[in-house]
Residue frames as qw, qx, qy, qz and C-alpha x, y, z in Angstrom:
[[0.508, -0.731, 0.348, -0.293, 114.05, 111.62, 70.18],
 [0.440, 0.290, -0.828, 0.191, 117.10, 109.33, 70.93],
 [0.791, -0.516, -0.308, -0.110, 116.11, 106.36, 73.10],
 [0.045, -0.625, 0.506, -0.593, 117.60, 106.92, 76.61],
 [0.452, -0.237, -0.810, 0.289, 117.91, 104.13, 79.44],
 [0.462, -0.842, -0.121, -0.249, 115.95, 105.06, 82.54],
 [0.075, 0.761, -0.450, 0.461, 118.01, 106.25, 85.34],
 [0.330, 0.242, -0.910, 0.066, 116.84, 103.59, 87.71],
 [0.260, -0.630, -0.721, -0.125, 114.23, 101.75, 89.02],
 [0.319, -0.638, -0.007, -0.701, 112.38, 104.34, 91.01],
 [0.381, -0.209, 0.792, -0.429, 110.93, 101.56, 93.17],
 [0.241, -0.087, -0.943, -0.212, 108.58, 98.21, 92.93],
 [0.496, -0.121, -0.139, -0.849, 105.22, 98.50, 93.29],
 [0.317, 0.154, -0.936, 0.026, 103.56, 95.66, 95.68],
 [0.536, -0.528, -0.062, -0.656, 99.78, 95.51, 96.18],
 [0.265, 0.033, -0.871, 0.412, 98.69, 94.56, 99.87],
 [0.273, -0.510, -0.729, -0.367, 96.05, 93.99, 101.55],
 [0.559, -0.804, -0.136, 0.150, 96.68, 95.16, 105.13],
 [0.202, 0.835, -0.342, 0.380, 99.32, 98.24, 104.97],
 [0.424, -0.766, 0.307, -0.374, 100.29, 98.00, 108.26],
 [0.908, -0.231, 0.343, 0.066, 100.73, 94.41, 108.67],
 [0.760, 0.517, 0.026, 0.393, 102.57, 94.32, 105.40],
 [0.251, 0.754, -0.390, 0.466, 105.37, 97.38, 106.73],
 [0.736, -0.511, 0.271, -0.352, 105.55, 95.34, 109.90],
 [0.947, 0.008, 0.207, 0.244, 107.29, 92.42, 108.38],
 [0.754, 0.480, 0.007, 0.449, 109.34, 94.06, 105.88],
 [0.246, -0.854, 0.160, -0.429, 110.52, 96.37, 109.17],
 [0.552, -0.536, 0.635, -0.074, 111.08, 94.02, 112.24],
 [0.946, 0.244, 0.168, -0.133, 111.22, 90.99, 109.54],
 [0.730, 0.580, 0.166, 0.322, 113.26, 92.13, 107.12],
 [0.441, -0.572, -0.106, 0.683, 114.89, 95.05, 108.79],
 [0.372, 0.509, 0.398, 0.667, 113.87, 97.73, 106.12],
 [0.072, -0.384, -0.270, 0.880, 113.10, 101.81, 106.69],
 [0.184, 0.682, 0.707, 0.043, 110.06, 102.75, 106.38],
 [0.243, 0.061, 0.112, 0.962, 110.79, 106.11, 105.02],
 [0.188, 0.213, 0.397, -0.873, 106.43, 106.91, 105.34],
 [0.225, 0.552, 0.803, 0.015, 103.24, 107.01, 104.31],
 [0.216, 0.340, -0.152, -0.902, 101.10, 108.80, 101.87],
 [0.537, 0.566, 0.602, -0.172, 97.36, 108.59, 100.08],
 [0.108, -0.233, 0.338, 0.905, 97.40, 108.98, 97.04],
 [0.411, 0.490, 0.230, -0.733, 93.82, 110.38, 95.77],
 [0.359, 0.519, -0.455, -0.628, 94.07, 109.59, 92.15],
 [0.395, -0.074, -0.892, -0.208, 94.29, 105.48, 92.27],
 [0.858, -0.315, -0.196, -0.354, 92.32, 105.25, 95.49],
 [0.810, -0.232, -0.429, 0.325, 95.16, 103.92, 97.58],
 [0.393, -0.848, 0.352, 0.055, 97.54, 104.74, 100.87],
 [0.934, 0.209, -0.218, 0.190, 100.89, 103.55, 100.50],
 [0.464, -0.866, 0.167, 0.081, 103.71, 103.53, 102.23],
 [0.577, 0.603, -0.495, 0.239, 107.87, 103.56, 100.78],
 [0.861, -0.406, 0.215, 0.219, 110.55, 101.07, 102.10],
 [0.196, 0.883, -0.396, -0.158, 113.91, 101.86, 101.54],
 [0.945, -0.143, 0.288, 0.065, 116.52, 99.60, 100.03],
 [0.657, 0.104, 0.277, 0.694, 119.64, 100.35, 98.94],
 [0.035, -0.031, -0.322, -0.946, 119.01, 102.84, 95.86],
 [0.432, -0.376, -0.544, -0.613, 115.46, 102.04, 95.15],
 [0.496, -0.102, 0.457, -0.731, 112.24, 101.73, 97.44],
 [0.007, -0.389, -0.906, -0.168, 109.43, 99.15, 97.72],
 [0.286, -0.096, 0.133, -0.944, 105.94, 100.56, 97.48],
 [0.053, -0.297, -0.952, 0.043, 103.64, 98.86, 98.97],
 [0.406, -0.108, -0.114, -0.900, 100.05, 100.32, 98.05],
 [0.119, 0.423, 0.841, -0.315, 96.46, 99.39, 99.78],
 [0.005, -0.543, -0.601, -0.586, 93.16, 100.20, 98.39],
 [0.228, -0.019, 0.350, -0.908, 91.39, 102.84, 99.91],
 [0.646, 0.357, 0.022, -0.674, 88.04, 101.81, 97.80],
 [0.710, 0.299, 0.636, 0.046, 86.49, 98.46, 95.87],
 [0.331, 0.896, 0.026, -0.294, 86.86, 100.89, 93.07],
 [0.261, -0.789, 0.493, 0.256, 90.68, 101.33, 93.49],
 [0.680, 0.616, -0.374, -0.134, 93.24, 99.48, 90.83],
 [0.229, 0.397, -0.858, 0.231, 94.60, 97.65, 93.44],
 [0.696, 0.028, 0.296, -0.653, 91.41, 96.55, 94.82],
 [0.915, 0.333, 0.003, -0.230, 90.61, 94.79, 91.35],
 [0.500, 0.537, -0.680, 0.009, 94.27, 93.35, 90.82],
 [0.347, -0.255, 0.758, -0.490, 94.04, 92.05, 94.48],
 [0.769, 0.189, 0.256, -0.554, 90.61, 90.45, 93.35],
 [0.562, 0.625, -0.375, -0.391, 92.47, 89.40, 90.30],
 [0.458, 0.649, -0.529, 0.300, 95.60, 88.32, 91.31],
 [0.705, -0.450, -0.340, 0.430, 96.33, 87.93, 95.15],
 [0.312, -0.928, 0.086, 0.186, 98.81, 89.93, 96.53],
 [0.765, -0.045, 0.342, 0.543, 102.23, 90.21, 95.25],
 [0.346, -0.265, 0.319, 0.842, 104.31, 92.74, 92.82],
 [0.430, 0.638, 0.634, -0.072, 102.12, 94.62, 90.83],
 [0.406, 0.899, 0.059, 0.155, 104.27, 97.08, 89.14],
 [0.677, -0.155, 0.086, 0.714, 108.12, 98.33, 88.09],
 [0.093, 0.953, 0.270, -0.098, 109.04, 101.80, 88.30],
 [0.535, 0.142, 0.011, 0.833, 111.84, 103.76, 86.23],
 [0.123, -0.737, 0.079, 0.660, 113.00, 107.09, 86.61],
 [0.547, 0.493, 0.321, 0.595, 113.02, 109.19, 83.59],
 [0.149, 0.446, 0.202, -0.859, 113.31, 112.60, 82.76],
 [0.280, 0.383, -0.050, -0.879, 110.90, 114.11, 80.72],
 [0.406, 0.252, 0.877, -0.049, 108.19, 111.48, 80.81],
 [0.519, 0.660, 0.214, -0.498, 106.05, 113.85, 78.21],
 [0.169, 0.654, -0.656, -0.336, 108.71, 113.30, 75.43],
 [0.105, -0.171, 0.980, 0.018, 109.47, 109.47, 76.48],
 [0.591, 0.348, 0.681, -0.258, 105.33, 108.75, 76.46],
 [0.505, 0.625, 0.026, -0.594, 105.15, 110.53, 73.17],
 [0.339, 0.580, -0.684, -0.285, 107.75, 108.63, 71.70],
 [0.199, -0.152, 0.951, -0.181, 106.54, 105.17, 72.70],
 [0.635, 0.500, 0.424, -0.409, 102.96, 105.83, 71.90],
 [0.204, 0.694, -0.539, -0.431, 104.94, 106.44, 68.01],
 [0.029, -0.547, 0.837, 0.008, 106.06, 103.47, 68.54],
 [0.595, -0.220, -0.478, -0.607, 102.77, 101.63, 69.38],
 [0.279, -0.228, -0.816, 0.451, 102.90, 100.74, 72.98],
 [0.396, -0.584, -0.504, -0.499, 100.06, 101.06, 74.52],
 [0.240, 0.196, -0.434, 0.846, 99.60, 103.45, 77.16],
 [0.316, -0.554, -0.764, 0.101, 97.29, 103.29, 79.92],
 [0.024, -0.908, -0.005, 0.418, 97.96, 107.21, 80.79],
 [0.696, 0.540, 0.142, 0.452, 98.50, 109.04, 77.69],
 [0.065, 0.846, -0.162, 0.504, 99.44, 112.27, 79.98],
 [0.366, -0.148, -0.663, 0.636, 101.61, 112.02, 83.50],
 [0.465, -0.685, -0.425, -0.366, 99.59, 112.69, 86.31],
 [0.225, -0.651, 0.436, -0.579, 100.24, 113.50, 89.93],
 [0.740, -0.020, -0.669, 0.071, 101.70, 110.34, 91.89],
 [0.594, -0.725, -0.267, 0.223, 103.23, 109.94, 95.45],
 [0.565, -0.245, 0.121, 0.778, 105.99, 112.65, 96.27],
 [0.236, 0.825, -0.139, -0.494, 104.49, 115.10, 93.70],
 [0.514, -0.204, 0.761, 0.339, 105.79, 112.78, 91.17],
 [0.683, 0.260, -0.138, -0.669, 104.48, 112.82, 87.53],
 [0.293, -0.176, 0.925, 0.167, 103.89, 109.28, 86.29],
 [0.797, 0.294, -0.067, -0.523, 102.03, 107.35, 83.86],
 [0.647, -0.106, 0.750, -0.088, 101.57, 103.80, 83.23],
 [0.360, 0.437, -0.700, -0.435, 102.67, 101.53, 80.20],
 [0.800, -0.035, 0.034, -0.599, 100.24, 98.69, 79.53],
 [0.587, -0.225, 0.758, 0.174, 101.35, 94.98, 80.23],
 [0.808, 0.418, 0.405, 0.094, 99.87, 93.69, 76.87],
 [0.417, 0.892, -0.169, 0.043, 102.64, 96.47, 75.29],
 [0.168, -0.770, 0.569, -0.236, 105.38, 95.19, 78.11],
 [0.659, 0.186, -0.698, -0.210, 105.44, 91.65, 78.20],
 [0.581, -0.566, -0.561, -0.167, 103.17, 91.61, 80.76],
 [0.587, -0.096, -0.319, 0.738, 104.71, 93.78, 82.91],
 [0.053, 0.951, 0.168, 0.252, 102.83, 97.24, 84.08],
 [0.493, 0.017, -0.063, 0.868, 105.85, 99.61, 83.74],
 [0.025, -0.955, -0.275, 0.105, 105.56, 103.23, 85.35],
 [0.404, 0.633, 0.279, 0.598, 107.05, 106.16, 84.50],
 [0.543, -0.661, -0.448, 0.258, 108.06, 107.99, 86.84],
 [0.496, 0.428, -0.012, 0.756, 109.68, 111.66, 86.84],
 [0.476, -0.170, -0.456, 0.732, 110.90, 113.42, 89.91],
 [0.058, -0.892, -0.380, 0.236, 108.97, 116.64, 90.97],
 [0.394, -0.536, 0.389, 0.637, 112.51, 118.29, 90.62],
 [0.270, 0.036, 0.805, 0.527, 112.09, 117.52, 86.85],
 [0.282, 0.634, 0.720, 0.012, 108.53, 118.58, 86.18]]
């Protein structure tokens, strides 16, 4: 498979503790558009897209102590917790990377927000960076 640039970020991933408060600033603060809200079942979180320009922010809350933004919160604080590209045909692009020997935290896309597939690309493979994957419903 020839390597192929992503198309562009999707959007930035940015855990928070308190949704609400958090789309509150980056609204009357910041003067962004909240474009909505949506749970997504699979991590355990709600989250809600800000538009900007081309790309979005996602800001994601935990639903659950459980949740993967829970434990980074615990970890970490708040703050940026993940970059998202567009691709197409994330089954191809993981297969070739896993080849490659990055380490992949989903070896299959799953079901994100939007009907999205994605899958995550481990920081210790990204220089420290958890990169998603991210590939339009359109595309699936």
């Amino acid at each position: 498979m020839p390597v192929t640039a992503p198309k562009q970020i999707e959007h930035i991933g940015i855990a928070v503790k308190n949704l609400e408060q958090s789309v509150q600033f980056y609204t009357n603060l910041l003067g962004l558009t909240c474009l909505g809200y949506e749970t997504v079942e699979s991590e355990k979180v709600r989250v809600a897209f800000l538009e900007i320009g081309e790309t979005r922010l996602e800001l994601l809350e935990a639903l659950s102590p459980d949740s993967p933004i829970a434990q980074f919160i615990e970890k970490k604080g708040e703050g940026i917790h993940h970059i998202a590209f567009q691709v197409d045909n994330s089954i191809e692009r993981l297969e070739f990377l896993k080849e490659q020997g990055i380490r992949l935290i989903n070896d299959t896309p799953k079901q994100g927000a939007h009907g999205n597939l994605v899958a995550f690309l481990h920081p210790k493979s990204t220089n420290g960076v958890l990169l998603e994957l991210c590939q339009p419903q359109s595309q699936s």
